[in-house]
Each structure stands twice: as structure tokens, then as C-alpha cells.
C-alpha positions as CSV (number, residue, x, y, z in Angstrom):
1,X,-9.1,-59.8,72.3
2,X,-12.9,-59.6,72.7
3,X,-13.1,-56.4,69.9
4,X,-15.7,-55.9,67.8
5,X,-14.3,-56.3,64.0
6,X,-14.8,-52.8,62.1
7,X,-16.8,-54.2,58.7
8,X,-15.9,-53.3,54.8
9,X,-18.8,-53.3,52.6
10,X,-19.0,-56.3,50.0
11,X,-19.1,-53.8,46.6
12,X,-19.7,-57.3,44.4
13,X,-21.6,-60.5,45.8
14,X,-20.7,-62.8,43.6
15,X,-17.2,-64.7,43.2
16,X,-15.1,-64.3,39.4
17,X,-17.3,-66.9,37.8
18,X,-20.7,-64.7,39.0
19,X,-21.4,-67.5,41.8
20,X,-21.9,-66.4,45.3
21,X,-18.3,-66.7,46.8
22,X,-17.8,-69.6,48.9
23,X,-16.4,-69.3,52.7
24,X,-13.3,-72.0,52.4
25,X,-11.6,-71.0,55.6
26,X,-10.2,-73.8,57.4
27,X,-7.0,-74.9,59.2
28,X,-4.2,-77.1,57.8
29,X,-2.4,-79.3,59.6
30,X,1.1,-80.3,58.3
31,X,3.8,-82.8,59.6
32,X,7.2,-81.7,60.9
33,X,9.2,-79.7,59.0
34,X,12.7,-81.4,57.4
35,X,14.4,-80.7,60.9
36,X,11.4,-82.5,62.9
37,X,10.4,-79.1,64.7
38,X,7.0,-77.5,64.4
39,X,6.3,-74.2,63.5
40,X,3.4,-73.2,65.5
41,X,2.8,-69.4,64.3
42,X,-0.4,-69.2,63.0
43,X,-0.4,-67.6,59.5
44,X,-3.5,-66.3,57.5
45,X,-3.5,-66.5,53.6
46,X,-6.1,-64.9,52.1
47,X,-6.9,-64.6,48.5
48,X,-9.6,-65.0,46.2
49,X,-8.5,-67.4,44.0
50,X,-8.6,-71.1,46.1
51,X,-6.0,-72.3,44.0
52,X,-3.4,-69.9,45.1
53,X,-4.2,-70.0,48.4
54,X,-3.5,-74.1,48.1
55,X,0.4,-72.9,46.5
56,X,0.7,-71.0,49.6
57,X,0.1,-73.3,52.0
58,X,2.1,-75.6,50.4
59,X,4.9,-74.0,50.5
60,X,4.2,-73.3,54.4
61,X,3.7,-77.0,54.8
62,X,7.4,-77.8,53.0
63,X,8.7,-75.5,55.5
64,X,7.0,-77.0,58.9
65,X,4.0,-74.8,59.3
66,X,1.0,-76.4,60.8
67,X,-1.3,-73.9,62.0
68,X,-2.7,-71.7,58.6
69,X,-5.9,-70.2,58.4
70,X,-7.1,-69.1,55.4
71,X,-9.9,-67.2,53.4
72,X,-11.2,-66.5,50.2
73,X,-14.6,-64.0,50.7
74,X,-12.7,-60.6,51.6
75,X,-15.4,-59.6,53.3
76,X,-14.6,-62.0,55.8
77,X,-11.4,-61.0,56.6
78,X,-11.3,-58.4,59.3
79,X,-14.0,-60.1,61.7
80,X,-11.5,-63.1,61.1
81,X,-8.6,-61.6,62.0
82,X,-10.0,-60.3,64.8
83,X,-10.9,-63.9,66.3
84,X,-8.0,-65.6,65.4
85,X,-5.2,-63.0,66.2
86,X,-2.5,-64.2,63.4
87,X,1.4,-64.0,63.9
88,X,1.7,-63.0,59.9
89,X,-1.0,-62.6,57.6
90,X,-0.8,-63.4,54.0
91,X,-2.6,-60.7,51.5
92,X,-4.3,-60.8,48.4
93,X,-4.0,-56.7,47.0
94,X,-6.5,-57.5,44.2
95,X,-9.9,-59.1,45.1
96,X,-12.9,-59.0,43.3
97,X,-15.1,-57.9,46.6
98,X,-13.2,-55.7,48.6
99,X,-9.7,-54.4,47.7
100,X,-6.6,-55.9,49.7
101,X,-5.5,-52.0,50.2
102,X,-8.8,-51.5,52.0
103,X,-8.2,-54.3,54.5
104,X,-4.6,-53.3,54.6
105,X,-5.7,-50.2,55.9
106,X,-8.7,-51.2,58.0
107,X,-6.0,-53.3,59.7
108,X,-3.6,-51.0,60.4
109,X,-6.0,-48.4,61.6
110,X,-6.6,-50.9,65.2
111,X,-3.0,-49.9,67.6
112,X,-3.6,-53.6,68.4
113,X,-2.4,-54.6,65.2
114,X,0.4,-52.0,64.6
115,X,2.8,-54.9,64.4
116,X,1.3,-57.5,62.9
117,X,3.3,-58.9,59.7
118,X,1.5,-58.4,56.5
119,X,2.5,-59.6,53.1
120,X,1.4,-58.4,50.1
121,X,0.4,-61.6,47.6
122,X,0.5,-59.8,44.3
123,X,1.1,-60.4,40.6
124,X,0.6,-57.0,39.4
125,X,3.8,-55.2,38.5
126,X,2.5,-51.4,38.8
127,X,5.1,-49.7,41.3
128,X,2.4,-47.2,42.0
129,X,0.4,-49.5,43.7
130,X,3.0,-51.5,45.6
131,X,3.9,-48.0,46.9
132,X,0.5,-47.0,48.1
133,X,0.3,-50.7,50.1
134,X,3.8,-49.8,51.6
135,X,2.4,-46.1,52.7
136,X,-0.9,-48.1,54.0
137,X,1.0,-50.3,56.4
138,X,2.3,-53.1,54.2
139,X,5.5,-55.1,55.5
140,X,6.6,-56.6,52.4
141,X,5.8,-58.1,49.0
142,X,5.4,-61.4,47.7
143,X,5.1,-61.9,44.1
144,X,2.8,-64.4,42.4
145,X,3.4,-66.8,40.5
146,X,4.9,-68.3,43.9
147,X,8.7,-70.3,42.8
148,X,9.5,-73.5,44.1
């Protein structure tokens, strides 16, 4: 898909602890999963906070996932998705640079993305916003703390 990524513009430049935000997208590889099959759909987790992206891909990598792509500067995010094309993508709602929602929607507003998989990685418990993610395209939720 050789599309140019619509942009979102960075409203904070600096990460939580007032440091420029650093680009930690990479891929994972992981062994076979506990039946000895790999799971080659390539999944993007993206959220601000490296720690919780390192829970998620844990818990892909229990389950056999090998090919995870993931991102912590939101304002990275659509031009990545764009170039990588992912099978389910993984989304953090609150970021400090640009708001989940507004990717959400950014997202949903290309037809060549219309069925693309996209869960919400939230803590917050506010049914008002997980409503307005569902009316901007969202497939499901996920809540954080992840469980075992």
C-alpha cells in the first residue's frame, strides 16, 4: 500500500517525565507457542508507557506470537501503520501527545482500514469515553492492569 499517512499534530513534545519521547519501535521475535505452531499475524501495541507495552508483548509471546511491532511516540503511529499494514492493532486511549481517540479515528477514516482489528488498551473506567471509542471505530476493549 504505497499511501501517503494522513499526519496528527504532536500537541506536547516531551514524554511524562518532560524528556523528548523516545522512538522504541521494534519487532519481537518469540519461540513457538505451547502447541509448537507460529502465529505469524503481525500485531501493533502502542502505548506510551514502555513498560506496558513490554506486559503486552508478553503475553503475545506466552501465546506464540512472533511478529509485534510496537510504539510509544503517538505521533508516530499512523505513518507506521501505514508501512507495516497490521492484522490487529493494539491501542493506548490515553497518551500524553496525541489522544488514542484521534488515531482511532484518523484510522478509521482510510476504507483501507475499515476492517482492521483495533483494541482499546485502557485503565480508565469512564463509560463515556469507552462509548465514544466504540462510536469512533473501536473493536473492543482491553483493560489495564493486563491479568496473567
Amino acid at each position: 500500500m504505497n499511501q501517503q499517512a494522513p499526519t496528527i499534530s504532536q500537541n506536547d513534545p516531551t514524554s511524562s517525565t518532560g524528556t523528548p519521547a523516545e522512538n522504541t519501535c521494534h519487532r519481537v521475535s518469540t519461540p513457538l507457542n505451547q502447541d509448537g505452531k507460529r502465529c505469524n499475524h503481525k500485531i501493533m501495541v502502542v502505548d506510551d508507557v514502555p513498560l506496558n507495552i513490554k506486559l503486552a508483548c508478553a503475553h503475545l509471546n506466552v501465546v506464540g506470537y512472533n511478529n509485534i511491532i510496537t510504539e510509544t511516540d503517538a505521533t508516530k503511529v499512523l505513518a507506521l501503520v501505514y508501512q507495516e499494514s497490521p492484522d490487529l492493532l493494539l491501542l493506548d486511549i490515553m497518551m500524553h501527545q496525541v489522544s488514542g481517540l484521534d488515531i482511532l479515528e484518523a484510522i478509521r477514516a482510510d476504507p483501507n482500514f475499515a476492517h482492521l482489528p483495533i483494541l482499546i488498551l485502557t485503565a480508565a473506567t469512564d463509560r463515556d469515553l469507552k462509548i465514544t471509542a466504540l462510536e469512533r471505530g473501536a473493536t473492543d476493549f482491553l483493560t489495564k492492569p493486563f491479568d496473567a
